[in-house]
N, C-alpha and C positions, 0 to 999 in steps of 0.2 A: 410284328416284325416282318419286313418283307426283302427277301435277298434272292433274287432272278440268277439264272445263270447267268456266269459274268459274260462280257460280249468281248471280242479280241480286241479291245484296244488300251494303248499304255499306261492311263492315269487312271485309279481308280479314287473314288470319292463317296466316304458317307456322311449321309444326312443326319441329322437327331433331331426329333420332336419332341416338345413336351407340351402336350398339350393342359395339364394342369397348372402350368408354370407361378401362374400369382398365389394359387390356394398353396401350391407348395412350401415356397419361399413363405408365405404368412406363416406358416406352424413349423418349419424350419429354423427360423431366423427371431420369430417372436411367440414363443408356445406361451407366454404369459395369457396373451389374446384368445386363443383357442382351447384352454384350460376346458374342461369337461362337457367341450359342445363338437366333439369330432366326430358325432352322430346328423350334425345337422348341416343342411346344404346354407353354403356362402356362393356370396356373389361381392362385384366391386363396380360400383361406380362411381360414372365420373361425370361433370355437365358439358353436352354437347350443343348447342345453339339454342344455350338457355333454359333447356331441360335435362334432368337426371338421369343417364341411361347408364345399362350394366356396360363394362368394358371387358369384364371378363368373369366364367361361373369355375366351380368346381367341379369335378365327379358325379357326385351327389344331386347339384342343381340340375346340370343337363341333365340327367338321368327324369328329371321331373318337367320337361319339356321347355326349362331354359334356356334363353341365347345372348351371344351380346349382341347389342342396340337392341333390347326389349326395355321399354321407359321403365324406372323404378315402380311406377305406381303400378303398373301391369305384372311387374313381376312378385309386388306383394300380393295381390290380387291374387294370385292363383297360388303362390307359398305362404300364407301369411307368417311359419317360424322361419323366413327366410333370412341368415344372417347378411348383413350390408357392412362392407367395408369402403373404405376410401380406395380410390385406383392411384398407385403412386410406381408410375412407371418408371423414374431413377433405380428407384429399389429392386425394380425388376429385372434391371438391366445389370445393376451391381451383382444379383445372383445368376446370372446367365452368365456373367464374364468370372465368377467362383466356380461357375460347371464346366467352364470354357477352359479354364487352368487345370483342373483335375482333367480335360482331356488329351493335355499334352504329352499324356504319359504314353498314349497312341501314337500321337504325329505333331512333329515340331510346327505342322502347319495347321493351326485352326483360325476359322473366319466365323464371328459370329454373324447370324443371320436372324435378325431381330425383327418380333418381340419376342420368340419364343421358340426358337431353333441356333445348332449350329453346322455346319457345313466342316468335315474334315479332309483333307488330303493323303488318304494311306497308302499312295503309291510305292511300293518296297517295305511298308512297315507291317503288316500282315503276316507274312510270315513267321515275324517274332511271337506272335500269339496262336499259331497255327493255323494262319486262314483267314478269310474274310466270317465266315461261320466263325471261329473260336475267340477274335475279339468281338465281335460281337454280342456272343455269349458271358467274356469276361465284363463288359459293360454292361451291362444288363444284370449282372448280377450285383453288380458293385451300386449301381444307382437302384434298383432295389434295397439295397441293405441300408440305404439312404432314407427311402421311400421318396424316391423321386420316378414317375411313369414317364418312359421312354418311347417313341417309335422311331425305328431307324431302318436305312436300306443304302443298300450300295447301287453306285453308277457309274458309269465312264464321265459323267459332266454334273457337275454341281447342279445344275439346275434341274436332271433326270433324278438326282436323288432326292433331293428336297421334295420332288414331287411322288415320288414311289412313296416317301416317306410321310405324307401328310393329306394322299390320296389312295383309295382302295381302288386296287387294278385288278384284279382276279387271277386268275390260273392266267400263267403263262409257259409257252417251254423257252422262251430266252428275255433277255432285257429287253430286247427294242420291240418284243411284243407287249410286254407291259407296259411298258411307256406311250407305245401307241393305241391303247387300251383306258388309259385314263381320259377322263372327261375333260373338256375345253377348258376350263374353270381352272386346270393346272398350268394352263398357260397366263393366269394371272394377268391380264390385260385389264383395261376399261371394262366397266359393270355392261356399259355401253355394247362395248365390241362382242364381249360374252353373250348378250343376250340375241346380238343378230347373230351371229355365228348358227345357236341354238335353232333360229327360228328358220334359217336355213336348211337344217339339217344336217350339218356337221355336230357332231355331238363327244366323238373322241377327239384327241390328238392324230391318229392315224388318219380319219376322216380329213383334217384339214390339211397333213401334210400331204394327200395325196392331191389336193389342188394345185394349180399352177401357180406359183408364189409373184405371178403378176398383178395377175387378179386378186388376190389377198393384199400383196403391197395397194394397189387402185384402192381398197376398197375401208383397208383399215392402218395403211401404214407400215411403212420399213421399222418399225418399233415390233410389232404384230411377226412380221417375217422373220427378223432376226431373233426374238425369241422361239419362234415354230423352228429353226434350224440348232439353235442351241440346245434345246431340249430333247431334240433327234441325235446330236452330237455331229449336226455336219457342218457348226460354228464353232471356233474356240472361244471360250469363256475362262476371264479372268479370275481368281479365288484370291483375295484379297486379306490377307491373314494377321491377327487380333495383333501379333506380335512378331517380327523380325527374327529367324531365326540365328542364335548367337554364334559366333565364330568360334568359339570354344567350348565344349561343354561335358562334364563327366560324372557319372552316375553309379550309384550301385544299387542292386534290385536283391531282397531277403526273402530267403523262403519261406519264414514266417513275419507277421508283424512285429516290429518294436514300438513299446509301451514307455519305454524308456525314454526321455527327450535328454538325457546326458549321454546316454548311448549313442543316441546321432548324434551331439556333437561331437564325441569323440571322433567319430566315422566323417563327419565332413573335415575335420583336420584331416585326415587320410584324403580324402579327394582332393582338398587343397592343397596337400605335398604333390600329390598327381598335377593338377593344375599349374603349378607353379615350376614345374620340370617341363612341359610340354610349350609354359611361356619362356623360359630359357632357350629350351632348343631355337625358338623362333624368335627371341633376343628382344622380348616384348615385356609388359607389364600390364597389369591392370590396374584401368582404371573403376569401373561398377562391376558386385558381383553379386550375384541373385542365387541364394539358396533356397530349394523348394522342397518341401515337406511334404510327401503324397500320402497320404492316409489309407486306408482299403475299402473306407466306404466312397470314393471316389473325391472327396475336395482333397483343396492342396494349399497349403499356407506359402507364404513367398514373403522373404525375406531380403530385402534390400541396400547393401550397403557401399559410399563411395568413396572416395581416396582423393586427397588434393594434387597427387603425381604418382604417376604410374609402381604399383607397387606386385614383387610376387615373396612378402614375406609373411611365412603362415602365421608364426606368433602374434606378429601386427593384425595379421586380418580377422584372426579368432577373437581377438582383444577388440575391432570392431564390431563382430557381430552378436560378440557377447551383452556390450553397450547396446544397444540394437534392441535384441529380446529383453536386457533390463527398462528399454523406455516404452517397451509396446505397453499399453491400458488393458488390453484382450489378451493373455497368457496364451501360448503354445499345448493346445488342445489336443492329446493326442489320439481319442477317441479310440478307434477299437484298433487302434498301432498302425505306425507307418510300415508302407512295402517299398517304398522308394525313394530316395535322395538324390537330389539332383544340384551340382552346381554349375550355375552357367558363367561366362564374362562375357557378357555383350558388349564391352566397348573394353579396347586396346591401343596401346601405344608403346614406340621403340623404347627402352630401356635400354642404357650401358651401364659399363661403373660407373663407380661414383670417386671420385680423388676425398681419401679422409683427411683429416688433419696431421698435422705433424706428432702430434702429443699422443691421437688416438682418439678413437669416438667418433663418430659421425658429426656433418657442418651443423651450423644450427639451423640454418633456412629445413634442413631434414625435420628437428625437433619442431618447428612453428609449424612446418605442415602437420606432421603427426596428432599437434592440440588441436589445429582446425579438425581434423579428420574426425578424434573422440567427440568434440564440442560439436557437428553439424550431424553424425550418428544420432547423439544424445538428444537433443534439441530441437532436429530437422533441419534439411537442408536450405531453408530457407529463412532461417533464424541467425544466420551465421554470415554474414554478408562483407561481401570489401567493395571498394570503389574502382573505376575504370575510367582512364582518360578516354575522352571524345573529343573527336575533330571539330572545333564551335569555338568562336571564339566569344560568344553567350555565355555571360558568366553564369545563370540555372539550367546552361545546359551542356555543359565543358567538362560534366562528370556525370554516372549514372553508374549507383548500386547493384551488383547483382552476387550470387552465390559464392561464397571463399573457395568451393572446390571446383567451379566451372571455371575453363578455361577457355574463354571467348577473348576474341582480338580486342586489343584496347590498347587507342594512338600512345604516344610518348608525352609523360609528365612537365610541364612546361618549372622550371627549378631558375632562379634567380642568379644573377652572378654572385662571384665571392666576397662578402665583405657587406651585399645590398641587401635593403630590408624586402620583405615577400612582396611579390605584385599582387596575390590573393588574399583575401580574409581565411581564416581558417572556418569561422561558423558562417554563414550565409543565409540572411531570412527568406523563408518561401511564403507567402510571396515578401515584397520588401513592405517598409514599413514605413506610412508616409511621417515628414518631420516638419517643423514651421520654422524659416528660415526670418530671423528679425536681420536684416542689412544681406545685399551681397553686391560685391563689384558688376557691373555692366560694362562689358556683355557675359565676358565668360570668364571670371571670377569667382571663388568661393564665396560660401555664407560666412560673414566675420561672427555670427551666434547663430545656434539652432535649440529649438526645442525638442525635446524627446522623452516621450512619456512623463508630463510636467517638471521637468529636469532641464534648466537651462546648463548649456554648452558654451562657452569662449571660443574660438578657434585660434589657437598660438600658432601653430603652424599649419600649412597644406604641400600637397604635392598635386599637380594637375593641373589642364584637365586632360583625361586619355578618354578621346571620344569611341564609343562604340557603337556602331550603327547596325539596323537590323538583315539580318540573312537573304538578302534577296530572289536569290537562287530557290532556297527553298518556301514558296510562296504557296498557299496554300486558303481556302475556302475560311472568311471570319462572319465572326456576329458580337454585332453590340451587344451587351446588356446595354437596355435603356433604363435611365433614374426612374425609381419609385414616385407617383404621382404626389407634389407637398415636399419634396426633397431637391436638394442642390444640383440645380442641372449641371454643374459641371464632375459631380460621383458619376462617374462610370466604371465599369470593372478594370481593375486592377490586372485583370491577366490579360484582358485585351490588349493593353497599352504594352503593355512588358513584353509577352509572350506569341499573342499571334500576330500582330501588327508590324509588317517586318518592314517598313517604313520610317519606325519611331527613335529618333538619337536620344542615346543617352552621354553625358558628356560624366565621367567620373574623379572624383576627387579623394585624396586621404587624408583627410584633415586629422587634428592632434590636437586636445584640448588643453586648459592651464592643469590641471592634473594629471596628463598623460596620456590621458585612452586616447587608442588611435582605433576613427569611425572609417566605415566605406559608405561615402555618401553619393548621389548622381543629381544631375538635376534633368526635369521630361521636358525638352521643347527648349526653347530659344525667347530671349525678351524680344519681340515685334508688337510694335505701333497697331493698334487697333487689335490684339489679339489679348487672348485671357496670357494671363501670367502663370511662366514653367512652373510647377511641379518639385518638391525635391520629396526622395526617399534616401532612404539608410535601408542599405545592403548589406554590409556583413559588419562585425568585429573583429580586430586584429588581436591578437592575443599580447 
């Protein structure tokens, strides 16, 4: 750990390293795998331009003069019980943003810094722990009891701590001597620029800041300059954070662990009375609310649940979250007890009353939200789905599904007059479905019979035709499929003609057979002299 005297200036920012990061997560996350080999060094690779190379070792491996980018074979070579795992950088990344949540309990602002760091913002939050020294200390002790190894240091700028943090600076008496005490190599530039730097004889950061930053611009770039200035603190640098800090949010902190998980629930209905007083005052609702579980060996469980209209009723939202933890697969772990509850609303909207009914009870549009709300908890939110008018007057594209609790803009429902049958089909095939028309009027006439699916069709009656032509406005880059070599050159794809081809009329009709089904049928192109003959498909059924 390395923490400089702090320098006078207003943001302060720490680093975390973990430099075991993959070996950790393996025996973390899957100890089936590591079962009675946490004696022997691992390593992971991955293939790099066709060859095997390690991507990342443990403890144990470096220790035995391991690195990554040493070929697999070199590296059994010299370990032959060397374990070999797969390098799967998802994975890594999923537990780096579970380390990234358990550090929220620090600072609303964490940024991960990938593959294998993160970047916090505890400007004003120090204090709450006594110091830049005593979270420090409580982090460290917390990812210990984890067994996860940490390096971290504070900075005035994200990119001084990252580097305190993942580079050895020596004795210093303040920050900016540390920092200008670390090797060029923390300026993380080109392999390139590092190595002329080197051979020049700039060897610190302080060495290079003390050149004239024209001749550095000349030689290696304004890219070169403006990290030499960020790293000094005489640029400002942006910290970019995993997650938006929520407009709402209330907590309670235990002085010892709860082992209990009925215990927090009852405790988070307490903070959602709080929550739901504090959305009053401000004449609002929620819409998403995120309850987090902090453990005391440092992770944190997060629990997500949304609402189809702004709601601040705790019974309702207990009664979501309850459904919630009954659909998780992975039970609520409570490991050596939580020290901290946290509920947040990150997203908000006005709320007034509501006008009840005359009898009493609530409207029912209330009650159909409420089942969406249990049904897309339970289910997931994207199992649960309604439809949205769009401005198109493309019948496959004059609607488009999305979530029952999102509320995205969606044009006005186009509804028939009183007394007249629908202009739409209710089912609609995607794509359509081509039919064989035996007779049809010329030129623009209906089919007096149609086949479909070996099913001859009468046509008793029609209506049409309502010609539709394609979007021209939105014109857009296309590609043939060409017919298969041996096949009828006139098969070409079907979404070309329909979909990107915004040239192509379709002329529509609603014919009515002698037994009554009423089809949605089109027909592609026009009779002309010398040309192949139109096309007809069947579009939707009417119900």
């Amino acid at each position: 750990m390395t923490i400089a005297t702090p320098a006078p200036r207003h943001r302060r920012y720490l680093a975390l390293f973990f430099p075991w990061l993959p070996a950790e997560r393996l025996r973390l996350t899957r100890p089936h795998l590591c079962a009675g080999q946490d004696e022997r060094p691992r390593a992971f690779v991955e293939k790099i331009r066709g060859a095997l190379r390690l991507a990342a070792v443990d403890e144990a491996a470096a220790a035995l003069g391991l690195s990554p980018g040493l070929s697999m074979a070199d590296a059994r070579a010299r370990v032959p019980d060397l374990d070999l795992f797969d390098h799967v950088p998802h994975e890594d990344q999923d537990w780096l943003e579970r380390l990234a949540d358990g550090c929220t309990r620090y600072s609303p602002t964490v940024a991960l810094d990938p593959p294998d760091g993160l970047i916090l913002d505890t400007s004003g939050c120090d204090h709450l722990f006594g110091g830049e020294a005593g979270l420090a200390a409580d982090l460290e002790r917390r990812l210990a009891r984890l067994g996860v190894a940490v390096r971290l240091a504070f900075a005035g700028t994200p990119e001084g701590a990252r580097a305190l943090a993942r580079y050895v600076a020596g004795a210093a008496c303040d920050e900016d001597s540390a920092i200008r005490r670390l090797p060029v190599a923390a300026l993380e530039l080109e392999e390139e620029a590092t190595l002329a730097l080197r051979r020049a004889g700039l060897k610190t950061i302080g060495d290079v800041a003390r050149r004239p930053m024209s001749s550095i611009a000349a030689r290696f770039g304004a890219d070169a300059v403006m990290a030499i200035r960020r790293i000094v603190g005489e640029a400002d640098s942006a910290l970019t954070p995993r997650r938006l800090v929520p407009p709402m949010s209330v907590e309670r902190r235990f002085a010892e662990p709860v082992a209990r998980t009925e215990t927090m629930m009852t405790i988070l209905a307490e903070l959602a009375g709080e929550a739901a007083g504090i959305l009053e005052q401000r004449g609002h609702g929620g819409r998403r609310f995120e309850a987090l579980f902090f453990r005391s060996d440092g992770l944190v469980r997060r629990l997500t649940v949304e609402t189809g209209a702004p709601m601040r009723d705790v019974p309702a939202l207990m009664r979501l979250i309850r459904e919630r933890i009954d659909s998780l697969n992975d039970p609520i772990d409570p490991g050596f007890g939580f020290d901290l509850l946290r509920l947040n609303v990150p997203l908000t909207e006005p709320l007034g009353a509501s006008q009840l009914q005359l009898e009493g009870g609530a409207t029912g549009e209330a009650a159909v939200t409420a089942l969406v709300e249990r049904l897309s908890t339970r289910l997931g939110r994207n199992r649960v789905r309604r439809f949205g008018a769009r401005d198109s007057h493309m019948p496959e594209q004059a609607e488009f599904a999305l979530p029952a609790l999102d509320t995205l803009p969606s044009g006005p429902w186009t509804t028939p007059e009183p007394g007249e049958p629908p202009l739409r089909p209710i089912h609609l095939f995607d794509p359509p479905q081509p039919i064989e028309v035996l007779g049809a009027e010329v030129p623009d006439g209906p089919p007096r019979r149609f086949r479909w699916r070996r099913a001859l069709h009468e046509v008793a009656r029609f209506e049409g035709p309502e010609r539709i032509a394609g979007e021209w406005w939105r014109r857009r880059p296309v590609s043939i499929e060409l017919p298969r070599p041996g096949s009828d050159p006139g098969e070409v794809d079907i979404r070309y003609l329909l979909g990107d081809a915004p040239d192509h009329i379709r002329d529509y009709y609603r014919v009515e057979d002698r037994r009554g089904r009423r089809f949605w049928i089109f027909r592609l192109g026009f009779f002309e002299p010398d040309k192949p003959m139109p096309r007809w498909y069947l579009h939707g059924l009417f119900a």
